[in-house]
N, C-alpha and C positions, 0 to 999 in steps of 0.2 A: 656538437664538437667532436664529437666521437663516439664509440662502441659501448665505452664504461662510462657515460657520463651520470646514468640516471640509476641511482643504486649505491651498491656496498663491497669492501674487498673482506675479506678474511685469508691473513696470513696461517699460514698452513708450515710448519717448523721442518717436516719432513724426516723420515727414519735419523738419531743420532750418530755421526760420525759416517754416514754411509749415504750415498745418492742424492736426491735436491730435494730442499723444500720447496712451494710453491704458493701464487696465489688466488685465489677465489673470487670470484665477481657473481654477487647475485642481484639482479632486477629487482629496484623496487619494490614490484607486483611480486615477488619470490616467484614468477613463472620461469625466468632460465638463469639456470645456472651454468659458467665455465670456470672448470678449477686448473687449471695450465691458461690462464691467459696468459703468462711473459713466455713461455715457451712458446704458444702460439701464433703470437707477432713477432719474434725477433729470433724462432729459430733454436734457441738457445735455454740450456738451464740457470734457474738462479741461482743454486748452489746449496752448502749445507750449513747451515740451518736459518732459515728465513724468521730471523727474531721479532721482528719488529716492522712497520710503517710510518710516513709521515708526512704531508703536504708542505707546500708553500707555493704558493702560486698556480702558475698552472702545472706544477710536477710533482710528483710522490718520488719518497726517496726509499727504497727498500733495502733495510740492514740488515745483512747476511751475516753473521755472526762466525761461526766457524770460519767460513771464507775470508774473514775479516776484508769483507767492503761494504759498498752500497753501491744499488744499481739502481739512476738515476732514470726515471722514465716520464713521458706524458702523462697527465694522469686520467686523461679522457679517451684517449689512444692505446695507451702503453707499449709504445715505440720506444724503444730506447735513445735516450740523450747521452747517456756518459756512464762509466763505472769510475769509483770513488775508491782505491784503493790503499793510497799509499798513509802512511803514520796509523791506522787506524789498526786495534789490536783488540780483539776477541770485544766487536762494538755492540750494541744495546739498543739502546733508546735515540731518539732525535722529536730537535726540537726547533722552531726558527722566531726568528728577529729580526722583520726587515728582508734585508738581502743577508742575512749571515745562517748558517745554519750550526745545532751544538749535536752533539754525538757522544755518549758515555761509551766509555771506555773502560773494560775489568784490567786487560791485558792480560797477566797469571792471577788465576781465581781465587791463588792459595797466597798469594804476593800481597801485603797490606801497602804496596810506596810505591806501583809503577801505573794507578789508575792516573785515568787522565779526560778530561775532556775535550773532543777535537773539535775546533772552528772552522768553519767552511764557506768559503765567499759562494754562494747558491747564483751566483752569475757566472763564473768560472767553472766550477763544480770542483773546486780545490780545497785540499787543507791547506789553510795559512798559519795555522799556529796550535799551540795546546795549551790546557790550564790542570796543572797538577791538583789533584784534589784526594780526598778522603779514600780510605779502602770500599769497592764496594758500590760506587757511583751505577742508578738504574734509570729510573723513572726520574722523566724531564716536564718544568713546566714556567712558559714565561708569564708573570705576572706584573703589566705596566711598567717593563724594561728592566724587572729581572729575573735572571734562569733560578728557581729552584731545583736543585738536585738531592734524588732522598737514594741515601748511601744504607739498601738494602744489606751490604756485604758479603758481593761477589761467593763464594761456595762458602763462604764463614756468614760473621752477623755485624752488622752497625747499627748504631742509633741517632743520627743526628741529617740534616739536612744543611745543604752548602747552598749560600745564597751567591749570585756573578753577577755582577754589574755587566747588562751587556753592550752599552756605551762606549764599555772601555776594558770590557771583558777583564774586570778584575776581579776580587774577592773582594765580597762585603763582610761576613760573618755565620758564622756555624751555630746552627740551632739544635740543642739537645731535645732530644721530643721522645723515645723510645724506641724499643730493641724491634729491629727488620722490620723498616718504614717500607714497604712493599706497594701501596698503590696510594693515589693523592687525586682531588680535583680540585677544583675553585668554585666557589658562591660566596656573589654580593662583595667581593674585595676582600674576602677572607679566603685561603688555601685551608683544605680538609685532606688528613693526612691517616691512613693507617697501618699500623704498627701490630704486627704478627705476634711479635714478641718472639722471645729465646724456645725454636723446639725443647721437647723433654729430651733427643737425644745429647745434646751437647754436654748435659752434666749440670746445665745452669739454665733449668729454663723458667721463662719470664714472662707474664700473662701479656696479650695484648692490649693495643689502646688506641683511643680514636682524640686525635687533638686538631683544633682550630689555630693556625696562624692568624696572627694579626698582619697584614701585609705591610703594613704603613710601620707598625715599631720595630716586625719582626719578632713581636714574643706569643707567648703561647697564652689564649682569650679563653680555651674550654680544652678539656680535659675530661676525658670518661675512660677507665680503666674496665677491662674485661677480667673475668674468674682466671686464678692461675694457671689455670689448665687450659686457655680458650688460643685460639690464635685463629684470629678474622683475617679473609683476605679480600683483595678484588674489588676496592672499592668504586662505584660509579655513580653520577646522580642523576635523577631527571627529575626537573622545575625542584621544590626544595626539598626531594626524598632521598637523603642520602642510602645506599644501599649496598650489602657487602655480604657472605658470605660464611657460614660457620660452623663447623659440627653437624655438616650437609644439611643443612637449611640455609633459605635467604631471606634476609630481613631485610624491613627499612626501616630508618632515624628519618624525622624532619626535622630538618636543621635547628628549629625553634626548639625542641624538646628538651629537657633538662635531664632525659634518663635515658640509657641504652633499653631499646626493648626485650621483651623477656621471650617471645615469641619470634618463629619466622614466617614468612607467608608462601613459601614453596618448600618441599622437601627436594635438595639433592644439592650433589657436590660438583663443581662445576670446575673449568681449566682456567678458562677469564670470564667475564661478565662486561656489557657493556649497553645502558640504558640511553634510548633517545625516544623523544617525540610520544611517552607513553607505553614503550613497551621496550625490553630487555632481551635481551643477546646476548645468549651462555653459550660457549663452547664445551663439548665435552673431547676428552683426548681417547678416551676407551682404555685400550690396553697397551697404548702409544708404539703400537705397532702395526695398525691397520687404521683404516678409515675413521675418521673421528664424524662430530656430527655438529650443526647448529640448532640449538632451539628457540624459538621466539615466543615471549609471555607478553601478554597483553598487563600490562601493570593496572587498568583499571579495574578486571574482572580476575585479577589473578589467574588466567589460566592460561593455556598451551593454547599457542594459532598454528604455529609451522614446526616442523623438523624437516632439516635438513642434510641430507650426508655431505661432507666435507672431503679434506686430503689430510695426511697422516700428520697429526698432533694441532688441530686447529688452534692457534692464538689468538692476537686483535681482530678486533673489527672495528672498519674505519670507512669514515662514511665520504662521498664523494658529491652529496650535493646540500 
C-alpha cells in the first residue's frame, strides 16, 4: 500500500514552544529508520508539539497540540489528506467510532470550565460539534460504544473518568477512581486505569492506584493502592501482563493477581512505554533537548534487543500493522 505500511511511527513532541515536532517510522525488522517522514512527503512541517497519534481506517490523524490542529494523513503513504484546524484548542488525545472521530481538548491548562471534547465527522475531516466535559480531559478509549475519558488535569490534577455515549454523543456518568488517572487500557471487557496520584509538590500529595472498571455497571471491580509516596505511570499490557512504571523501575501485574508486586523486572525511568506482541517500547526523552532514543525489551527474557535514536522528546508509539 505504501512506504510505512510494514512497521511503527513514534511521535517525536519536538523542542517546547520552538520549531516542529516530527514523526518516526521504523521497519519492522528495525533495519531503517526515517524520522521527518511528514516532511518528507508533503514538503512541509508538522508543527509544534506533535502530542499524540491515531488511526481509523486507512488514515492516522496527528495532534499537534500547540498548533492546535491535526494533520490528517495516509497512514501507509503519509500524503497528506486535510488539516483539522478549526474549534480545536491546545488538543491531546484522539479516539474513533465508526466514522466519528473524539479529540480532548485542555484549552487554558490553568482553566478548570473551557475543556472540551471535539467530534469530528472522519469523512469530511470536520468538527461538527463539542461535549463540555471535566477539567483536565487526556487519555481516550472506546469501549463497546463508549468513549472513556480520564481527566488527568490538564497543568493541575483530577480524579475521575467521563463516560459518552457515542451514539449520541452524550454523557453517561462520571467515575471517581483517583488522583491523575494518567494512562488506561482494556482486558477481557474490563478498562485498567492508573492513577499517579497527587505529586509531593502540590502541598497535597496522594499515593497512586491501580483500578479495574467494570464496563458493563461502570463501577470500580478491583482496587490496589500504592505507598504514599509512589506515583506509577505509563501503563500498557501485553496478553494479561499489565505493566507500568515506578521509582525507575518496571514492573508487571497479571491481571489475575490479588497484590501489586513488590519487585520490577528492569531498572530505568522511561517517557512512555508501550508493549506488543512480547516485547516493550520505552521511550526515553534525555535531556528533552536533544535527540531522544527507543529501546526495545524482549518481555520473555527480560532483556535489551534494540536501541534506537529518535527526534527530540520521543512520545507514542503506534503500530501500523
Amino acid at each position: 500500500m505504501g512506504d510505512y505500511e510494514f512497521g511503527f511511527f513514534v511521535t517525536n513532541e519536538g523542542p517546547f514552544g520552538t520549531g516542529t515536532g516530527t514523526v518516526t517510522f521504523v521497519s519492522e525488522d528495525f533495519l531503517n529508520t526515517d524520522h521527518t517522514i511528514f516532511n518528507d512527503v508533503n514538503n512541509a512541517d508538522l508543527g509544534n508539539i506533535v502530542q499524540s497519534m491515531g488511526f481509523a481506517d486507512g488514515k492516522a490523524f496527528i495532534v499537534v497540540n500547540n498548533s492546535n490542529k491535526i494533520e490528517v494523513v495516509n497512514r501507509y503513504t503519509f500524503e497528506s489528506i486535510a488539516t483539522i484546524s478549526d474549534v480545536l484548542d491546545n488538543p491531546r488525545f484522539f479516539a474513533a467510532e465508526g466514522n466519528t472521530g473524539y479529540v480532548s481538548n485542555w484549552g487554558d491548562p490553568f482553566d478548570d470550565t473551557d475543556d472540551f471534547i471535539a467530534v469530528i465527522d472522519l469523512i469530511t475531516n470536520e468538527v461538527t460539534s463539542t461535549i463540555p466535559v471535566a477539567f483536565g480531559p487526556e487519555k481516550l478509549m472506546v469501549i463497546r460504544g463508549d468513549l472513556y475519558v480520564a481527566h488527568q488535569g490538564g497543568f493541575g490534577q483530577n480524579s475521575i473518568l467521563s463516560v459518552i455515549n457515542t451514539a449520541t454523543n452524550s454523557f453517561v456518568t462520571t467515575i471517581q477512581i483517583g488522583d491523575v488517572p494518567n494512562s488506561m487500557v482494556s482486558y477481557d471487557g474490563g478498562l485498567w486505569v492508573l492513577c499517579g496520584g497527587n505529586p509531593d509538590y502540590t502541598g497535597n500529595e496522594t499515593n497512586g492506584r491501580l483500578v479495574r472498571i467494570d464496563t458493563d455497571t461502570n463501577g470500580i471491580s478491583q482496587a490496589f493502592d500504592f505507598e504514599p509516596t509512589e506515583h506509577p505511570n505509563n501503563l500498557t499490557i501485553d496478553g494479561s501482563s499489565l505493566i507500568y512504571g515506578l521509582n525507575g523501575e518496571v514492573f508487571s501485574k497479571d491481571v489475575s493477581s490479588t497484590e501489586l508486586p513488590s519487585t520490577g523486572f528492569y531498572s530505568g525511568s522511561f517517557y512512555s512505554m508501550t508493549a506488543k506482541d512480547g516485547r516493550l517500547y520505552a521511550t526515553d526523552a534525555g535531556d528533552f533537548t536533544s535527540n531522544g532514543i527507543l529501546i526495545i525489551f524482549d518481555l520473555i527474557t527480560e532483556s535489551e534487543i534494540e536501541s534506537i535514536e529518535m527526534g527530540i522528546i520521543p512520545g507514542g508509539v503506534y503500530f501500523n500493522n
